[in-house]
N, C-alpha and C positions, 0 to 999 in steps of 0.2 A: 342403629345397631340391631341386626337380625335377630341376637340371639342364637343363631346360628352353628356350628363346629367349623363354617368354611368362613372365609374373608371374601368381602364383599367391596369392591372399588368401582365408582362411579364418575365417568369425567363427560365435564356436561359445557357449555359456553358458546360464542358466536359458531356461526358459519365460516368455517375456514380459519378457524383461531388457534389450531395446531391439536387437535384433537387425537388426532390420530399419532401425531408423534408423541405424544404425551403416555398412549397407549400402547405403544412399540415399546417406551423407554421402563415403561414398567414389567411388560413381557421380557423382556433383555437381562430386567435387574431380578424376579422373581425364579426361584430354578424349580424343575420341574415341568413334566410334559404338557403343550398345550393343544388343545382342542378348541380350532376358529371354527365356530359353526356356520360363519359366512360362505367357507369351501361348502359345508353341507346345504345348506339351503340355496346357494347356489344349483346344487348335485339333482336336489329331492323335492324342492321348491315348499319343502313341509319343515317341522319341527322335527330334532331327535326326538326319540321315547327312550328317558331313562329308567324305565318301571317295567312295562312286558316287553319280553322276549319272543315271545307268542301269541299269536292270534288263533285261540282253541289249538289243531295241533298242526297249523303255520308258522315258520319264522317268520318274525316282524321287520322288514323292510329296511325299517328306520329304527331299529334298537339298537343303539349305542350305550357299549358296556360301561361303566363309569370308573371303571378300574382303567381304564386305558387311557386315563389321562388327570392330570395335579390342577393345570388354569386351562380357565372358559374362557375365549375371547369373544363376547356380544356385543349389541348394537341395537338401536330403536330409531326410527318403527323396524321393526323384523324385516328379512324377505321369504318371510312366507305366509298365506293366508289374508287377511286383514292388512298383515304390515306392507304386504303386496300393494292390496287396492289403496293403502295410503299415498304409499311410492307415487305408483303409477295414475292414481285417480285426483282422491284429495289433495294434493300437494304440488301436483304437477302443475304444470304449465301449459292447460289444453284448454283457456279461458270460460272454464267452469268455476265456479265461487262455491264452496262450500263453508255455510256459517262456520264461527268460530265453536261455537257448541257440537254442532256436528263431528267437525274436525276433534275435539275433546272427547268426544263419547267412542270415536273410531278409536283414536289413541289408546282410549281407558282398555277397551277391547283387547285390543294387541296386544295389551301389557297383561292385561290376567292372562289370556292363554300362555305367553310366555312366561312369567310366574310360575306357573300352576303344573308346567309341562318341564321348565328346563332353570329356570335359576332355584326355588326351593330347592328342587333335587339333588340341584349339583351342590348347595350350601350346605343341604342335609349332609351328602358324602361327604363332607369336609373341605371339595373345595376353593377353591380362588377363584371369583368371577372378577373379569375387568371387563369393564362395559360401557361404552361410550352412549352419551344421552340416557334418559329417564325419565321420570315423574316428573323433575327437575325443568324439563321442556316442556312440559304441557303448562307447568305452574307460570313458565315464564311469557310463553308463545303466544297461547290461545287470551288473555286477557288483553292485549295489545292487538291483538287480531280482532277482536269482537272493537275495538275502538275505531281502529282503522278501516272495516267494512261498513261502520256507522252503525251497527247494532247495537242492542241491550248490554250495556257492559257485562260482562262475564268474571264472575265472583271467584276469586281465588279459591275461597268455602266449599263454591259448588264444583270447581274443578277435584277437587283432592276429596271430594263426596262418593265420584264415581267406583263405581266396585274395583276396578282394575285398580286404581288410581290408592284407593283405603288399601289395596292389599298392599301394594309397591310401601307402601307407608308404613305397615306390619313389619314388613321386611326390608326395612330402610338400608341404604347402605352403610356400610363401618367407615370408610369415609368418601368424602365427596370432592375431586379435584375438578377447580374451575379454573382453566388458563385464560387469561384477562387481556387486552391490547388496550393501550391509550387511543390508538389512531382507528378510528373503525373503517376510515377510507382505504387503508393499508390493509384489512381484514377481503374489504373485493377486491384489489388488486391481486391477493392470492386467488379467491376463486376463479377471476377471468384468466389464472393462468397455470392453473392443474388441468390434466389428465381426466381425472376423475370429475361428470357430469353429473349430479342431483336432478339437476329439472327442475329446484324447487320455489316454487312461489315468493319464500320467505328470506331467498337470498339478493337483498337488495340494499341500498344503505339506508334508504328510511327506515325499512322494520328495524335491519339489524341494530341503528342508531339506539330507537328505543326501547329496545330489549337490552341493551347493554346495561343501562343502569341497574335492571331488576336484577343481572346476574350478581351483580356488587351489594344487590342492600340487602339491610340486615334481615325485613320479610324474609326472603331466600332462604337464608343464614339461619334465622330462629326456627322456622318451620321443619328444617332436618335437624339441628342442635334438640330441638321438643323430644326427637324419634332417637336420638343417641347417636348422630353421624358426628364426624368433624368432620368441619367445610374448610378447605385448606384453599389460599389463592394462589398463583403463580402466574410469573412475568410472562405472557410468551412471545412477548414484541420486542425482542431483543434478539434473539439467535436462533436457529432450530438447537444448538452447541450448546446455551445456556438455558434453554427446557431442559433440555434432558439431565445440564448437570442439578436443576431443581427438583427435577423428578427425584434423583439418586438421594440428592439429601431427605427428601420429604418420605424416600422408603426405609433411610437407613436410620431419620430420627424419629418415625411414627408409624412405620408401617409394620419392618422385619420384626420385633419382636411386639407385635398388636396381641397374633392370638399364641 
């Protein structure tokens, strides 16, 4: 819990586990105008600035007003900056190996610029961030990853140490929706058959195998529960039809009257 005036929703869980519908279905159900910054950093390949309007007595390029819009619809890693070279670099599939620590310190990175530039901001304004992945991926990812490249285990401790990482934790989210699958083989069968490409390393079924359980226990669970989140789970290997009709319930019994 941010502490914040604005509502803060965070849905985080496998590769291809319906993320994204999960995040349609709350845009759908929340009213009020939204603002995908995915169009913008597609646009600008930078970050909004919701803070100057002017650089000395230049308009700012990338000043978006914040009156001009109710929900924030985000994403991690960003595409812009950092969250860029994560995309395309660390994460890709150009048989480079970047440690698990590495890959954690880029992350941490990302995320305080983003913090610090576009989720505060919009929280401070009052309002509604819904944002797929988080701190949440780092806590779950990089420790799994430093086993599997045969490194130094990498300490959940020292992931959520990182300055990006302490601040996302500051500003925890108000809740945190994980949509879950039983079958994780049925989880690549969706990826090998979307549209939409990642590129990314981590979408395989051994990782995602063992990343599953960490999204279910209670580690996870207590670590945002410590910050004031609720961690809410949902089926989402049943229907894209019955996501969404859980999304509806989990907005109408814990969300719509939150703040």
């Amino acid at each position: 819990m941010q502490g914040l005036p604005g509502l803060f929703i965070m849905i985080d869980g496998l590769d291809g586990v319906g993320k994204g519908v999960v995040q349609k279905a709350f845009i759908d159900l929340i009213p009020g105008r939204t603002f995908d910054i995915h169009a913008f950093w597609d646009k600008h390949k930078l970050h909004p600035d919701f803070e100057n309007k002017f650089f000395g007595e230049k308009p700012n390029p990338v000043f978006v007003d914040l009156s001009g819009f109710d929900v924030l619809l985000s994403s991690e890693p960003t595409w812009a900056g950092v969250g860029l070279a994560i995309r395309e670099e660390v994460i890709g599939k150009n048989n480079r190996i970047y440690s698990a620590k590495s890959t954690a310190d880029f992350y941490a990175c990302d995320r305080l610029v983003l913090y610090k530039r576009v989720i505060i901001p919009a929280l401070k304004a009052g309002k509604t961030v819904i944002q797929s992945r988080g701190i949440s991926t780092s806590i779950v990812y990089q420790p799994i990853q430093s086993t599997m490249q045969g490194e130094l285990p990498l300490a959940v401790e020292d992931i959520i140490s990182l300055e990006g990482n302490a601040l996302a934790l500051k500003f925890a989210p108000d809740f945190l929706i994980i949509p879950t699958i039983k079958d994780v083989a049925s989880v690549m069968e969706r990826l090998n058959s979307r549209d939409k490409t990642d590129n990314c390393v981590f979408e395989n079924l051994d990782f995602q195998s063992r990343i599953k359980p960490l999204y279910e226990s209670e580690t996870l669970k207590n670590i945002f529960e410590k910050n004031g989140t609720k961690v809410i789970y949902l089926d989402a290997g049943i229907s894209v039809e019955k996501t969404k009709e859980q999304v509806k319930h989990i907005y109408e019994k814990s969300i719509q009257s939150f703040k």
